[in-house]
N, C-alpha and C positions, 0 to 999 in steps of 0.2 A: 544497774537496777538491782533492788534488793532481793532476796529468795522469794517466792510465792509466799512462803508462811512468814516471813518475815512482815512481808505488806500485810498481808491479811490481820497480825495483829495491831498495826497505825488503823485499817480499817473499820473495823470492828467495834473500836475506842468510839465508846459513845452511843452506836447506832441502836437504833428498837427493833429492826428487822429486816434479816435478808435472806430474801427468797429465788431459787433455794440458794442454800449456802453453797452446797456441794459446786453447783454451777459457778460462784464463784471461784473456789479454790481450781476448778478445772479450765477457764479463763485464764486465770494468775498464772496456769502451768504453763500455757503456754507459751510465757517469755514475750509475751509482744504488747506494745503500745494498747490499751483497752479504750474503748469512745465512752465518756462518762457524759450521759445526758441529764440535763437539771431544767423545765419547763417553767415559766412563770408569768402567769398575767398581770401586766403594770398595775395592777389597780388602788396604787398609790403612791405617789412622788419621792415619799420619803418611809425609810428602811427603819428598823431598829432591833438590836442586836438577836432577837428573836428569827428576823427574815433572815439573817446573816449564814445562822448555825449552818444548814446543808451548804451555804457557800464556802464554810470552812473546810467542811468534807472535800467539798470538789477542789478545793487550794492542797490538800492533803493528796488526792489521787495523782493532780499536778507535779507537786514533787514526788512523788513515784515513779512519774514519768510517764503520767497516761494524757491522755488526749480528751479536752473537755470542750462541751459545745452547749453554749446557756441559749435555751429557746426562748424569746419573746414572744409571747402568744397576743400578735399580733391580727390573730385568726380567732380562735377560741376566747378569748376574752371579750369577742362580739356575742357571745355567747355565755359566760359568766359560770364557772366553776360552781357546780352543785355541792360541791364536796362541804360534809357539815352541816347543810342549811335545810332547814324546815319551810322553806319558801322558796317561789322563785328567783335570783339574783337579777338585779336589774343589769343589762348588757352597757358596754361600756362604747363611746362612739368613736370613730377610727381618728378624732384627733384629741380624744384623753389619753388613749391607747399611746400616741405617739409622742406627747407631752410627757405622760407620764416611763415610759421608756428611756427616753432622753437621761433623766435623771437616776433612774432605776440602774443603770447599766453604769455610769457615772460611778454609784457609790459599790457597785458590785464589785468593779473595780481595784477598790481600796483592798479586796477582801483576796482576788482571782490574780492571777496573773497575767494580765492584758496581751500578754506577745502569745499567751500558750491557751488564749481562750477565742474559741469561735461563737461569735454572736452572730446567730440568725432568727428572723422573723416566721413566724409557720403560718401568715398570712400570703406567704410566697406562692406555697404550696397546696392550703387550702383555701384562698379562692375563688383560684382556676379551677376547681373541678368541677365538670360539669357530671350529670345526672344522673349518667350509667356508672361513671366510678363513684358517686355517692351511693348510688343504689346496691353498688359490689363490694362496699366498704361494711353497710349497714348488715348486709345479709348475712356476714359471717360473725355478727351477735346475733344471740336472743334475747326478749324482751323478759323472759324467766330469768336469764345472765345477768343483766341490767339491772332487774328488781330484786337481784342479791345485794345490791348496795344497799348500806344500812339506812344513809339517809331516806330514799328513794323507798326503799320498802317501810319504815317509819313515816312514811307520809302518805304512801298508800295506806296503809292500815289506817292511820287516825284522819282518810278523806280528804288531804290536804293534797290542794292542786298542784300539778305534774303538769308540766309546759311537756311539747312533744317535741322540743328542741334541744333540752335537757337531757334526754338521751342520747344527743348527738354528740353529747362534752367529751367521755371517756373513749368513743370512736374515733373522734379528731385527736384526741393526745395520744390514743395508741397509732393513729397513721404518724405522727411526728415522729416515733422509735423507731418506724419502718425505713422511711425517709432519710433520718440521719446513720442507720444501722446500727444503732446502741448495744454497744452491750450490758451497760447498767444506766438504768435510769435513779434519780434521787427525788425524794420527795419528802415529803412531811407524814406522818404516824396515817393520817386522816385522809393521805393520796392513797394509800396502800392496792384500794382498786382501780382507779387508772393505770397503778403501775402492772398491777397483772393483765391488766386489759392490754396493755401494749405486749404482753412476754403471747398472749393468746393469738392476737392479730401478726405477729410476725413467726409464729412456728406456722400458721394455718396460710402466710404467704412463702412459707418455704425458707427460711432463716432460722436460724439460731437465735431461742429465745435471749431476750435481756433479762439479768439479775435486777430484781426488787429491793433498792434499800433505802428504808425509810429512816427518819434522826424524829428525837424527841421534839416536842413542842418546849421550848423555853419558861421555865415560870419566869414571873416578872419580879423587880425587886422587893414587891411585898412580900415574898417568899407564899404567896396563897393560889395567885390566878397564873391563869398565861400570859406572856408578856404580851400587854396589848396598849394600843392609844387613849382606846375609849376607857379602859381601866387609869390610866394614867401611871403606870407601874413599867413605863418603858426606858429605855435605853437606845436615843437616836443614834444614827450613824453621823446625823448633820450636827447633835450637839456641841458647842464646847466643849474644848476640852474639860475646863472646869467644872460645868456641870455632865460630863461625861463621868470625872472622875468623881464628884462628890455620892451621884448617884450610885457607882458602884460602892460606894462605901458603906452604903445604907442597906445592901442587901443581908438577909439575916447566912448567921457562920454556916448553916448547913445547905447551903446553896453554893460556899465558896467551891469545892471540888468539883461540881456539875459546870460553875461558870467556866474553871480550867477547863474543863473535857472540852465545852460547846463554844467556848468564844477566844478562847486564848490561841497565842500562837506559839505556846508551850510545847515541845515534842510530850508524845505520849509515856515513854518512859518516867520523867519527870512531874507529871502529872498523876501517874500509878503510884509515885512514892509519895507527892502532896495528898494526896488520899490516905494512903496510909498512915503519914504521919498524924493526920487529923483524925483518923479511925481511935490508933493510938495514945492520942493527947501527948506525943512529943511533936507537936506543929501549933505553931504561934497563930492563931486565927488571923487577928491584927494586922501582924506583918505579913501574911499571905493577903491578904484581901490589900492589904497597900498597896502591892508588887502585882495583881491582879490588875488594878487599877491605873497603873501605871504601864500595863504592858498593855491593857486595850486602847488606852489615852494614843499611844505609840502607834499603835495599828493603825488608825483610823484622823490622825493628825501629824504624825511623823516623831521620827527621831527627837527623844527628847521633851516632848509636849506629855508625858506622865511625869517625869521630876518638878516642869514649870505649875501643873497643874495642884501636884502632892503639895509644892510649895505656897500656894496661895489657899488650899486648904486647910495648911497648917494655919496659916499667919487667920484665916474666920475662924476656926474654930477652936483654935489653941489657944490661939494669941487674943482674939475675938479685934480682929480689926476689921474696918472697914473692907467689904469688897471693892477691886477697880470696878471704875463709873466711868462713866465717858461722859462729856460734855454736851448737855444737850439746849437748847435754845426753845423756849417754848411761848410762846406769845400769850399771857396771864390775863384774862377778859372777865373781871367783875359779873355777876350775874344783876339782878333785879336787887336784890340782898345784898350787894354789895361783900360776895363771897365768892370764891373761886371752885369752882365743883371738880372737884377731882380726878371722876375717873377717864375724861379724857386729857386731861393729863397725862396719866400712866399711860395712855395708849401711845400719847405723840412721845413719849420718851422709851417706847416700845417693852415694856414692863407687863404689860398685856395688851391679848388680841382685840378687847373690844369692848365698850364700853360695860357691856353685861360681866365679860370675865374681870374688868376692873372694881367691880361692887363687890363681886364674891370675893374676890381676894382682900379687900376693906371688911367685909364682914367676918372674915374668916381671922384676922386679925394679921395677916400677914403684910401690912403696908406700915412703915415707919416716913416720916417725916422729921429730917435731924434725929435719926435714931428714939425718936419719943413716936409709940405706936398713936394709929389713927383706931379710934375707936370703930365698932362696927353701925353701920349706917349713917356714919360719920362722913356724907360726900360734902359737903360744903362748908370750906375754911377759912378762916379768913389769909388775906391776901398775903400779909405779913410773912404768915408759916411758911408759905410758898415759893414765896420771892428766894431764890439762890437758894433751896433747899438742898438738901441729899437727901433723892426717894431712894428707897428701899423695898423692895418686896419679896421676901423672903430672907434666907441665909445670902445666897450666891448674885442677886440682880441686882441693879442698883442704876443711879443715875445723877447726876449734876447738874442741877438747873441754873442756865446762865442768862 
């Protein structure tokens, strides 16, 4: 195992806050296996490289040699994480919870070290409890404690309704630290009080509080927002690799060193001097963002799948060849018009989700037919164009009609 100060600076790499520090260095001294807690509620099937970042930390404490335990909030996510919201979240039912789990853990996976990680549910533990240890959990908060959260006190102030269950969120994630005996919990910038709520709840049950350490929020490839779905500025973990890799490519240069810190599985060292050298202008932007791109391609699809990827990049956008299509079969049904409407088409060739996202993609100008774009509002064609086409929708998707 490395020196205390040696970890501490793999640690550190990246993170927005940890509270206190001191308590961690005084951990670290101690030479022993540390319990790194990471809390999460499914509430969504699929990841992207934004949810990923604290999973990278915890793959980091892993090789150190510490001992990681990812909660499924299996329990509180009947409950719906107030953290951020100006409203109440709607609770989620214990078979989304489990549905979505399945999966969640699945692509965690990719990122944790499956032998050296302990997945457990905190519906185990909360709930069985009955009413006296609810009522003995709740008593050692105050509702003054509580309404130091920002969100929660921003919605008191501007009248906006407070479910009386919502108080219950950061009491249930602080018995989980108790429970597993953490000594560092991980979260996102915006957990920062649940995480002290848990270091509260386990000095006040007679433990050694847990370290607070938070990671940034990911911008998304627009280089403006947070990596988000409903932004469409994300980077799946279930992508293609191809569009894994294209998409990294698109992210603007001054994001390139933040993607090393938060998603690569670049040691930190190496990562310090990619930074500098980009600080400096002796670093190729270009070739770092290739080699980025090739290394998360790798991560998250295996050995190898960032060269195959870079290579069919090249050949769209260098070479401007067609993308691979796969063959699809699609049964061509005349309308009244004796024209073929389009955007279920695209759907049955899986080019898009649904008839709506098929129009917008046609008006948006991003649908070719034999590489000759379809004009916008352009859903009905005739038959001819159709028949054994190459659709196209965008740079990277495409299809074969046979």
């Amino acid at each position: 195992m490395l020196s205390a100060e040696e970890q501490l600076k793999v640690i550190e790499s990246g993170t927005m806050q940890i509270v206190p520090l001191a308590g961690l260095k005084k951990k670290l001294a101690e030479g022993r296996p540390l319990t790194i807690k990471l809390g999460v509620d499914p509430t969504s099937p699929d990841l992207h490289l934004g949810h990923a970042v604290p999973l990278r930390k915890m793959r980091q404490f892993q090789d150190l040699g510490h001992n990681v335990v990812l909660i499924i909030g299996s329990g509180t996510a009947l409950i719906g994480d107030p953290s951020g919201r100006d409203s109440t979240r709607p609770p989620l039912t214990e078979e989304q919870v489990e549905a979505n789990a399945a999966t969640y853990v699945e692509q965690a996976m990719k990122v944790l070290d499956p032998e050296r990680t302990r997945v457990v549910f905190n519906g185990e533990w909360l709930k069985p409890l009955d009413l006296a240890r609810m009522l003995g959990l709740m008593g050692k908060f105050t509702v003054a404690r509580i309404l130091e959260r920002e969100d929660f006190s921003n919605r008191y102030k501007n009248q906006q309704p407070i479910a009386l269950h919502e108080f219950l969120y950061p009491v249930l994630q602080a018995y989980d630290s108790v429970v597993v005996e953490a000594d560092v919990e991980m979260g996102g910038n915006d957990q920062i009080f649940n995480l002290l709520a848990g270091r509260d709840l386990m000095e006040k049950s007679g433990m050694e509080p847990q370290v607070a350490l938070t990671m940034p929020l990911l911008v998304g490839t627009d280089g403006a927002k947070k990596m988000s779905k409903s932004y469409g500025n994300y980077v799946g973990l279930t992508d293609d690799a191809a569009d894994m890799y294209g998409k990294l490519m698109s992210i603007p240069d001054e994001l390139i060193a933040t993607y090393y810190r938060l998603a690569s599985t670049l040691p930190v060292d190496e990562v310090d001097a990619i930074e500098a050298g980009l600080s400096d202008g002796t670093a190729d932007p270009y070739r770092l963002k290739r080699e980025l791109a090739a290394n998360i391609c790798d991560l998250y699809h295996g050995e190898g799948a960032g060269e195959k990827a870079a290579a069919a990049f090249d050949a769209l956008f260098k070479e401007h060849k067609r993308p691979d299509a796969p063959e699809v079969a699609v049964e061509l049904v005349p309308n009244d018009e004796g024209c073929i409407y389009l955007p279920p088409v695209l759907v049955a060739c899986g080019l898009a989700k649904s008839a709506g996202e098929a129009r917008r993609l046609i008006d948006g100008g991003a649908v070719r037919l034999n590489d000759e774009p379809v004009a916008p509002k352009d859903y009905n064609v005739d038959p001819a164009r159709v028949a054994g086409a190459f659709v196209q929708v965008g740079k990277r998707h495409a299809a074969q009609l046979v």
